[in-house]
C-alpha positions in Angstrom: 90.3 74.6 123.1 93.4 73.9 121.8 92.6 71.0 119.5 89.8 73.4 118.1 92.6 76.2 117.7 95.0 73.6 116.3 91.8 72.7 113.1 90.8 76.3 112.7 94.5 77.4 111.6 95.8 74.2 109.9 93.4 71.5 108.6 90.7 74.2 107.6 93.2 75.8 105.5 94.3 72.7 103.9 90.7 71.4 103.0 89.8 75.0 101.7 93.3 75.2 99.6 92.1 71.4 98.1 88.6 72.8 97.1 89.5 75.8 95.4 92.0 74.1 93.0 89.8 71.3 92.3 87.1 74.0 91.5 89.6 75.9 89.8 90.7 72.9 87.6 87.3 72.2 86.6 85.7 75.5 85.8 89.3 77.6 85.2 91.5 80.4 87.1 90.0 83.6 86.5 86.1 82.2 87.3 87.3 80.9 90.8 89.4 84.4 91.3 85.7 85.6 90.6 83.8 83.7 92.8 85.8 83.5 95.9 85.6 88.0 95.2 82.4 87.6 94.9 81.5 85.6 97.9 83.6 88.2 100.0 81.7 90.9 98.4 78.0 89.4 99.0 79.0 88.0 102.4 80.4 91.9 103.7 76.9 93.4 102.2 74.5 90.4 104.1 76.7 90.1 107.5 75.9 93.9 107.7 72.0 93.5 106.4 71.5 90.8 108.9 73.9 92.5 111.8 71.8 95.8 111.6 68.3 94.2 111.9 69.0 91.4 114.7 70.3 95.0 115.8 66.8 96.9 114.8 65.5 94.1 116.9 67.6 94.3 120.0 66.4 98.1 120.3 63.0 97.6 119.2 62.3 94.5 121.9 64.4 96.8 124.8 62.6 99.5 123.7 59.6 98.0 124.6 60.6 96.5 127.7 61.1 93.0 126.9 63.6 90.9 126.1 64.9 90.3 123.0 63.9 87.3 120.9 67.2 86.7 119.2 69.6 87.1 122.3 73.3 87.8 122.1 74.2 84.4 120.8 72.2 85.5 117.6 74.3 88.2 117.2 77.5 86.6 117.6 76.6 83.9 115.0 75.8 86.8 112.5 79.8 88.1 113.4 81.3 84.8 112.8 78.7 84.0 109.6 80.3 87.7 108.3 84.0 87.0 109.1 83.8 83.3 107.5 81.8 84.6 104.4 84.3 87.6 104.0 87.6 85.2 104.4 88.5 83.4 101.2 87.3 79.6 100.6 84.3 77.3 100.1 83.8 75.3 102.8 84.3 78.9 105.0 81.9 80.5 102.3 79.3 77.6 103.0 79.2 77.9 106.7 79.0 81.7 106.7 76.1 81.5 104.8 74.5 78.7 107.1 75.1 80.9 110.0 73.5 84.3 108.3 70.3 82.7 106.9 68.1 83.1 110.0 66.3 79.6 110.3 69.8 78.0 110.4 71.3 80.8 112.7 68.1 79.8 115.1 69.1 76.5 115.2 72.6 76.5 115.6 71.8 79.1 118.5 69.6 76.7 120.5 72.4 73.9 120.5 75.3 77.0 121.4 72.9 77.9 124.2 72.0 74.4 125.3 75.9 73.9 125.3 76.4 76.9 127.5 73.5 75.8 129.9 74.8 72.2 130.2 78.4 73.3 131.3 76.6 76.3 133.7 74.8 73.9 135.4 77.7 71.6 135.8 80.4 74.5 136.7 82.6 73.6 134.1 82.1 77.1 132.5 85.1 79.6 132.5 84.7 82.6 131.4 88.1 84.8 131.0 88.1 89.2 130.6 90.2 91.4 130.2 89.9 94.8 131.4 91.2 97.4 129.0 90.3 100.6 127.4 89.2 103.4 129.4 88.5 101.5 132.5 91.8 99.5 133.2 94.7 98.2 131.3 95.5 94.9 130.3 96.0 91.2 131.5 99.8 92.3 133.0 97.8 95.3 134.8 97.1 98.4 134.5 98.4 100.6 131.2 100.7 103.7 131.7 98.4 106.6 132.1 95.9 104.7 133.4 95.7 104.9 137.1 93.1 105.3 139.3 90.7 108.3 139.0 92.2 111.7 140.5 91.7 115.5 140.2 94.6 115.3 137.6 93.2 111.9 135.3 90.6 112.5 132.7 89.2 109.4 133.2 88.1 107.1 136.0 89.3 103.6 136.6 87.3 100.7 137.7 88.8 98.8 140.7 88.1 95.0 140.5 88.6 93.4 144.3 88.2 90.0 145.8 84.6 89.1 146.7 82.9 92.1 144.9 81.8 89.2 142.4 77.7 88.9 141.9 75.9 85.8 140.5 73.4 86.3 138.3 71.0 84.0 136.5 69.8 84.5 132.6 67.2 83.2 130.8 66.3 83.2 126.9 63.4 82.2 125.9 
C-alpha cells in the first residue's frame, strides 16, 4: 500500500508538472490555464451527471427488489473518476474521464472486483473501519460526549465486542 501511496503523492505529481509545461510551451500560458479550468469545470458537472444516475439506478433496481446492476464498485469508480477529473493535470484528467465513461468504468470494475474476489478467496483481504460519528468515536476510542446510550445522552452508541462478528457472502452479477 505504501509503494502505491509513495506514486500517488510523488511521481504522479512530477509526470503531471512535466506534461502541463510541455503543453504549455507548445500551445502558450493562458490556453493551458484554460484548459486544465476547464477540465475541472466539465469533470465537477459529469462526476455529478454520472454519480446521480448510477444513483437513479441503485434506487430504481432496490426499488424493485433486485439487485443493482452497477454495484458499489461502480459507484466508487465514478468518486475517484470525479476527484481525478476535478484535480489539476493531464494524465489525472485522462484517467478521470476513463473511469466516468461507463463502458470503461464497466471494465475496470470487473478487474477491481475480480481483484477483491481473488484475495477473499485466499484471506489475504483486510478490511480496516473506523467507528465514528454518532455511533462511536474514533480509532483511539470513543469521543468525549460520546458514551454509551443513557436517559441523559441524546444519542445511542453501538458497542462492538469480541465474537459478535458475522460472515457474509456477496455476489454481483
Amino acid at each position: 500500500m505504501f509503494k502505491y501511496l509513495l506514486l500517488a503523492f510523488t511521481v504522479v505529481p512530477f509526470i503531471e508538472l512535466y506534461l502541463l509545461l510541455a503543453i504549455g510551451r507548445e500551445v502558450g500560458f493562458w490556453p493551458t490555464v484554460g484548459g486544465v479550468l476547464l477540465t475541472g469545470l466539465v469533470g465537477a458537472w459529469l462526476a455529478k451527471k454520472e454519480g446521480l444516475r448510477v444513483l437513479r439506478r441503485w434506487q430504481e433496481s432496490l426499488a424493485q427488489g433486485r439487485m443493482p446492476e452497477e454495484g458499489l464498485v461502480g459507484g466508487v469508480l465514478v468518486l475517484v473518476g470525479g476527484v481525478l477529473l476535478v484535480s489539476p493535470g493531464v494524465l489525472t484528467d485522462v484517467v478521470g474521464l476513463f473511469l466516468l465513461f461507463p463502458p470503461t468504468r464497466k471494465l475496470v470494475a470487473a478487474v477491481v472486483r475480480r481483484r477483491l474476489e481473488r484475495r477473499m478467496a485466499a484471506g489475504t483481504l483486510r478490511v480496516t473501519s473506523f467507528q465514528s460519528g454518532p455511533f462511536g468515536g474514533g480509532p483511539f476510542g470513543p469521543t468525549p460526549g460520546n458514551e454509551p446510550f443513557s436517559p441523559h445522552s441524546s444519542r445511542p452508541r453501538m458497542e462492538r465486542r469480541p465474537g459478535n462478528e458475522t460472515d457474509a457472502e456477496f455476489s454481483e452479477d
